[in-house]
C-alpha positions in Angstrom: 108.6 87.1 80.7 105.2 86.4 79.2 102.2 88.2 80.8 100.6 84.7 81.6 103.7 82.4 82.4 103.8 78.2 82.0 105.8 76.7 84.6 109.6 77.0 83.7 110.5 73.2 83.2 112.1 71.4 80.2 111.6 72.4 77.7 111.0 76.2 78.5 107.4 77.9 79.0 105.1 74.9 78.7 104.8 71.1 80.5 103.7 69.0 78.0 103.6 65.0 79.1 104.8 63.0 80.7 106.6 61.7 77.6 104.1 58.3 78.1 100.7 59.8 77.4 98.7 59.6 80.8 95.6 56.8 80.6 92.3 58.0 82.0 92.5 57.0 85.4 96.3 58.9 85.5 94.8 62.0 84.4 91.5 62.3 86.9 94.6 61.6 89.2 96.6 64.5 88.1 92.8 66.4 88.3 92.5 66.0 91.7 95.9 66.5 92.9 95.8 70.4 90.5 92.2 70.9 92.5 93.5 70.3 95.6 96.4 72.6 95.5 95.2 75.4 93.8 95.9 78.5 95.4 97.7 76.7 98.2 100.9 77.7 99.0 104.5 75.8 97.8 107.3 76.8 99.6 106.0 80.6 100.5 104.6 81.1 97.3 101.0 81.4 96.3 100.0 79.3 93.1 96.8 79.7 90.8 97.3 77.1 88.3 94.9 76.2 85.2 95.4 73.4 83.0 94.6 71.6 79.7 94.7 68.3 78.8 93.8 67.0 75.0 93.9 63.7 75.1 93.6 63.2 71.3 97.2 64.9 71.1 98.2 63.7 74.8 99.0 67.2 75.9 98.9 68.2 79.2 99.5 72.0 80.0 99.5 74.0 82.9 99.7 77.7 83.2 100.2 80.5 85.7 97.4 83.3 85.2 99.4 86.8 85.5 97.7 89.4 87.3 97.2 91.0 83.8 95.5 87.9 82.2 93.2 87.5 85.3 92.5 91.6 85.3 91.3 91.5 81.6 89.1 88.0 81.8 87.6 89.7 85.0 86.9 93.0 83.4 85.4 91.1 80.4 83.2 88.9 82.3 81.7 91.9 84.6 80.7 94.1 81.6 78.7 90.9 80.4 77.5 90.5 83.5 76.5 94.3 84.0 74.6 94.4 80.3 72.8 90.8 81.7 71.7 92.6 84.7 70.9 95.9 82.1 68.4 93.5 80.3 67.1 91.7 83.5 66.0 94.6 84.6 64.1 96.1 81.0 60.4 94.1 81.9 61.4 93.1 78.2 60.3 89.5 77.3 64.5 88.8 77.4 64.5 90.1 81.0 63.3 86.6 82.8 65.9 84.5 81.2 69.0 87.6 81.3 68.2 87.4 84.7 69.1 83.6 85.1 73.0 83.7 83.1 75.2 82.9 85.8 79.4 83.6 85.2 80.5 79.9 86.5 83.6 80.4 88.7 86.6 78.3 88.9 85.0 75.3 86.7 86.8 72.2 85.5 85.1 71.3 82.3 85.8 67.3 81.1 83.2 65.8 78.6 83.6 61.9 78.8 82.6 59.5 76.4 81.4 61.4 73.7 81.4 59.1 71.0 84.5 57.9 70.2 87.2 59.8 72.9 87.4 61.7 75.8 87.8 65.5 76.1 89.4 67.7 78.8 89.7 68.3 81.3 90.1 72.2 80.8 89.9 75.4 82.9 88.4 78.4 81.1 89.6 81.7 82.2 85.8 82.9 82.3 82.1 80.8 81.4 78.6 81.7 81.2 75.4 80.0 81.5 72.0 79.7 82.4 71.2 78.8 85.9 69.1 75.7 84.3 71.4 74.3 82.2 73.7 71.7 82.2 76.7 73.0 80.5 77.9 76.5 80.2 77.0 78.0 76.6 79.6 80.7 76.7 83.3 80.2 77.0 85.7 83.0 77.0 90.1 82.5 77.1 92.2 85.2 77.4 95.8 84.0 75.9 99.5 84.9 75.5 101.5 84.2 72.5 102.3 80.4 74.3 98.6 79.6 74.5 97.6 81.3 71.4 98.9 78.1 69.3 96.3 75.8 71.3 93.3 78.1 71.2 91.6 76.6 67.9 92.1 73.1 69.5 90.3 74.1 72.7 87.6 75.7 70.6 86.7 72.2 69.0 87.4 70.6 72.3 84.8 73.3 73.7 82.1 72.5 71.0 82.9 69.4 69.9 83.2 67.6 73.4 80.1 69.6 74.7 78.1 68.4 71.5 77.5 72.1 71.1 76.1 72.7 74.3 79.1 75.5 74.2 77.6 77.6 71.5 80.6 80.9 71.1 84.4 80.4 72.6 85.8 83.9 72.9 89.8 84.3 72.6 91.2 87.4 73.5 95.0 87.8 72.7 96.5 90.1 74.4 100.2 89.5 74.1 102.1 89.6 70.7 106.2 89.8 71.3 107.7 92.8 71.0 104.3 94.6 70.0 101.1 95.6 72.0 98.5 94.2 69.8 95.7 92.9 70.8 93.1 90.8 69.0 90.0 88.7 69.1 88.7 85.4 67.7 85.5 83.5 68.2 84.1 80.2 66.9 81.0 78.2 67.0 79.3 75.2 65.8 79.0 74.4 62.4 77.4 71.1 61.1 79.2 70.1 57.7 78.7 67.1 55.3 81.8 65.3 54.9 83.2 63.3 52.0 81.5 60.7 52.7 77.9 62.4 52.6 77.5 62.1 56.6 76.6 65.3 58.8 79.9 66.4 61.5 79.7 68.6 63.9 83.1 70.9 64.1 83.9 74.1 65.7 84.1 77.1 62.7 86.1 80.2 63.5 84.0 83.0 62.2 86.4 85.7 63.8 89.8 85.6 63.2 92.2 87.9 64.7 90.8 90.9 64.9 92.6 93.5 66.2 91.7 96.0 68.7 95.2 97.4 69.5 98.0 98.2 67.1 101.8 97.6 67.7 102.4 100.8 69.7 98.8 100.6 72.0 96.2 102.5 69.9 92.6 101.8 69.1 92.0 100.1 65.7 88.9 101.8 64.8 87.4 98.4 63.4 84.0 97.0 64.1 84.6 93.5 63.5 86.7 92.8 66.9 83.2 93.5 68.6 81.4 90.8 71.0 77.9 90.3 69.5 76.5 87.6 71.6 72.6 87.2 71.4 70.9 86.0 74.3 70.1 82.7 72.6 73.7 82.6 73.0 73.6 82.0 76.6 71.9 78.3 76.3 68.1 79.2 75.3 68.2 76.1 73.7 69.4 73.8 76.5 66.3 75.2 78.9 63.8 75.1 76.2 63.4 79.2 76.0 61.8 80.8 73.0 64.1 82.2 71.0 61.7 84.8 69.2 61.3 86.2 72.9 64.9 86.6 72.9 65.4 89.9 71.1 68.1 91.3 73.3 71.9 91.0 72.9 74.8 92.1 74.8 77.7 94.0 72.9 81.2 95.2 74.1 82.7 96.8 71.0 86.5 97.2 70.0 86.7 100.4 71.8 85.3 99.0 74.6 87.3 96.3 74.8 90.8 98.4 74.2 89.2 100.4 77.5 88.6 97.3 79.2 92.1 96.2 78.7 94.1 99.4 79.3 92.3 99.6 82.8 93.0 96.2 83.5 97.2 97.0 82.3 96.8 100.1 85.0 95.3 98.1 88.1 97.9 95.3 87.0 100.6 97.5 87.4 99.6 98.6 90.6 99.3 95.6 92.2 102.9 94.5 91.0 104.0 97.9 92.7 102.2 97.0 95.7 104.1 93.9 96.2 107.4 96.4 96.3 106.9 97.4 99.7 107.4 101.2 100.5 109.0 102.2 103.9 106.1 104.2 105.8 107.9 107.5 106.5 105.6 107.9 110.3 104.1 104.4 111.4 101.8 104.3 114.8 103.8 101.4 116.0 106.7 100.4 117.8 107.4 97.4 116.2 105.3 94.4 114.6 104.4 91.3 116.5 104.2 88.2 114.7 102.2 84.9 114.9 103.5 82.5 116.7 104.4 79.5 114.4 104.1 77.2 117.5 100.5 76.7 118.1 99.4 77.5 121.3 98.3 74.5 122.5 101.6 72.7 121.9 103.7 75.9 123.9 105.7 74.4 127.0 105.0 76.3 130.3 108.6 77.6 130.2 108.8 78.6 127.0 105.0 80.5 127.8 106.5 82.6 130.4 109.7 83.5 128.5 107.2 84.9 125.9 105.7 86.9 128.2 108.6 88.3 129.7 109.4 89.3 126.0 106.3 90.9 125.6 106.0 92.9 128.6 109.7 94.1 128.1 109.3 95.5 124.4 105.8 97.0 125.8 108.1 99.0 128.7 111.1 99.8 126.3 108.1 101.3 123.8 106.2 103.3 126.6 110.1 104.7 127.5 111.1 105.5 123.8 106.9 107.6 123.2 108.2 109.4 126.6 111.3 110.4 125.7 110.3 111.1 121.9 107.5 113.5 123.6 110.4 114.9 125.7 112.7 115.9 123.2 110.3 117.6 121.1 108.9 119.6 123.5 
């Protein structure tokens, strides 16, 4: 099963609809129901959904992070994070506004009325931006083989939808089938003349697939999979910031990034065998006591008592087996 899994309905590994493309108010509807019950449980299980809409193509998608995918967006976003604080703390002209980039958690990006349509809602894996601004600058999607085919769309729903407030979306693709490749693709604003003579803003990819990893987990020793992101980057021009005081960038190079990853493969895998439970060979207690499902408030006097009694007689029946354990051994 893929590392980041869409919800198994018809057809398989994706939700695309309904078949009648949602109108606006339909889709804030299915916005706030999604916010709502994230990470709430359904039936015993624990759910962190994202979603995409593109309203242009009247998709609507909604994904399960993995562990993995979450691990490696996390791992990502603290080494920009760390090289932010790195410069923050340089007394370098950069340092004032380094020290004001801000990783947005858990946002719901929608751009309405831009022009001629609507775009988003989305939910990036990972954002950055300045504590001033707006609109994150900085967008960053880490993506399976499924999500892969809609990453250039959500790049020019990024840029174009933000009117290039979102200056570099960052794709990390870290699950080719059959194969442990890993690559990387970025894109940015360009501003083009069209037939017609008249200036468009679009969303160029100026990194296509570069690889990292090869098929069977090595390091490509190739510098173009690197993250070069200047600190203009990070929405100088949305607070008005100088750009020639802006000399510092942050990097995280291939090898870097194949690190990055392979740590976040190892803590993923032991977290999945965490969830195995392994039988404690000595435990310091006699048995486990659990919550009451009945609140206590609503517990009937008889039903109180009986508790009690059931309590006091599995506290007896433990002090008796600690005796006789002590007993025997001695």
């Amino acid at each position: 099963m893929s590392a980041q899994q869409f919800l198994q309905i018809t057809p398989p590994q994706n939700l695309t609809g309904p078949p009648t493309p949602p109108a606006t108010k339909e889709m804030h509807m299915i916005t706030e129901i999604l916010s709502a019950t994230s990470g709430k449980p359904i039936s015993g299980i624990t759910l962190t959904t994202k979603h995409d809409y593109f309203p242009s193509a009247k998709l609507f998608v909604l994904r399960l992070p993995s562990g993995l995918h979450q691990k490696v967006g996390y791992y990502i976003k603290q080494e920009i994070l760390r090289q932010l604080g790195t410069i923050a703390q340089s007394g370098s002209p950069s340092a004032i506004f380094a020290g004001s980039i801000e990783s947005d958690e858990s946002t719901t990006l929608e751009f309405l009325d831009t022009e001629f349509r609507d775009f988003g809602p989305h939910d990036p894996d990972a954002s950055f931006s300045h504590f001033e601004a707006e609109c994150p600058s900085i967008i960053l999607e880490v993506s399976n083989s499924q999500k892969r085919k809609d990453l250039s769309r959500l790049a020019d729903e990024y840029i174009v939808g933000s009117d290039a407030r979102i200056r570099v979306v960052i794709g990390i693709d870290i699950e080719y089938k059959g194969s442990k490749k890993a690559s990387v693709s970025i894109w940015r604003p360009q501003i083009g003349v069209n037939d017609v003579g008249v200036q468009e803003l679009s969303a160029l990819q100026t990194v296509t697939d570069q690889f990292f990893r090869d098929d069977v987990g090595n390091l490509v020793p190739n510098p173009q999979p690197s993250l070069q992101l200047p600190l203009e980057d990070f929405g100088a021009e949305a607070v008005g910031a100088k750009l020639t005081d802006l000399t510092e960038s942050v990097h995280i190079s291939a090898e870097m990034l194949f690190n990055l990853l392979k740590r976040a493969e190892t803590r993923a895998r032991r977290l999945q065998r965490g969830k195995r439970r392994q039988v404690m060979s000595t435990k310091p207690w006699a048995r486990k006591r659990l919550r009451n499902t009945t609140s206590p408030e609503h517990l009937h006097p008889d039903r109180e008592a009986i508790f009690e009694e059931q309590e006091q007689r599995a506290a007896k029946k433990a002090m008796i087996d600690s005796v006789s354990y002590k007993a025997s051994s001695s």
